[in-house]
N, C-alpha and C positions, 0 to 999 in steps of 0.2 A: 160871476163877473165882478170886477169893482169898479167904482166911483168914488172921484175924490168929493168930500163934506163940504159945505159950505163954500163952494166953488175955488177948493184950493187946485194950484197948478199942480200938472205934473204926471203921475200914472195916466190918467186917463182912464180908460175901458179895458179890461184885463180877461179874455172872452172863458170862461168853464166849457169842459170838456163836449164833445157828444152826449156823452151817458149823463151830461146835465151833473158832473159832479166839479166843486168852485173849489180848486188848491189853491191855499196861503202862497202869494207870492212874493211875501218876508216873512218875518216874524216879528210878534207881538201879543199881544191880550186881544182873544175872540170877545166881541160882546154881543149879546143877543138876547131880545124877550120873548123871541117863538121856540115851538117844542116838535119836535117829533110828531108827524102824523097830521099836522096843521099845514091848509090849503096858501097858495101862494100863488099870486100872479106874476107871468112874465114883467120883467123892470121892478118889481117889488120890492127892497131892501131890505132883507131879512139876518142883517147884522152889520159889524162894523171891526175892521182890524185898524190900527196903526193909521187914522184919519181918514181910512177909506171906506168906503159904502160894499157890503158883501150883499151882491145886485142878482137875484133869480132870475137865469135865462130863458126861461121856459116855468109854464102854466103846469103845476101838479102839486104835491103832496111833499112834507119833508121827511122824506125817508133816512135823512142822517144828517145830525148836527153835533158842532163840537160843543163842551159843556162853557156856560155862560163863566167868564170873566180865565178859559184855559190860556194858558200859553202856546202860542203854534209857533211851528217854526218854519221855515219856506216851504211849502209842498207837503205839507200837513194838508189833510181834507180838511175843512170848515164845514161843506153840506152837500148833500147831493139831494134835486129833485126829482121827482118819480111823476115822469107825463100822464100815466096812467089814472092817475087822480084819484086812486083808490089807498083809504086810509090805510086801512086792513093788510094791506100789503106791506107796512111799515112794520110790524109785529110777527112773532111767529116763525117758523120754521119751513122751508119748502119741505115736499115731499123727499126729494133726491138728499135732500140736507139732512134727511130724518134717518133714510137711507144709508147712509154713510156712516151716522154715528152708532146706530146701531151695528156696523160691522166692526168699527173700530171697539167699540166697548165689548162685545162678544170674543176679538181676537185679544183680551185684555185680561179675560178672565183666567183663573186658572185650570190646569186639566185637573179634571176628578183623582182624587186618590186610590189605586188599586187595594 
């Protein structure tokens, strides 16, 4: 979600999705001093666009942030939190993900030579 800084008018409360993931809704310069993997509380401010506060909806883990001082543009992700609260989950590859790229790089290869 966001919030304007220093009590300026105007946006207001900008709510992020279900899945707890916060779309740019302008663009501007992302700023932030949290990382990947780092716990957050719900109403937390965990960065800042274009004089707005980028405001964690929900209590979890930062499973995705945009890189400190990017350009985003309206509907660019900024972060999405993970309720699940488990760091480990930010890292790594599911099993189905593992799954997959292994068939893709198998159908990539070439056939044996006769």
């Amino acid at each position: 979600g966001f919030a304007p800084l220093d009590g300026a008018r105007g946006g207001g409360r900008i709510a992020d999705t279900a899945l707890s993931r916060i779309e740019a809704p302008h663009g501007g310069r992302f700023r932030t001093r949290h990382e990947i993997a780092e716990r957050v509380d719900a109403g937390d401010a965990i960065g800042e666009l274009g004089g707005f506060a980028v405001v964690a909806r929900v209590t979890g883990v930062l499973r995705a942030l945009a890189a400190r001082g990017a350009r985003v543009a309206p509907g660019d992700m900024l972060a999405e939190v993970d309720g699940r609260n488990e760091p480990s989950n930010c890292f790594g590859i599911t099993a189905e993900a593992r799954a997959i790229a292994h068939r893709v790089a198998a159908a990539r290869e070439p056939a044996p030579c006769a």
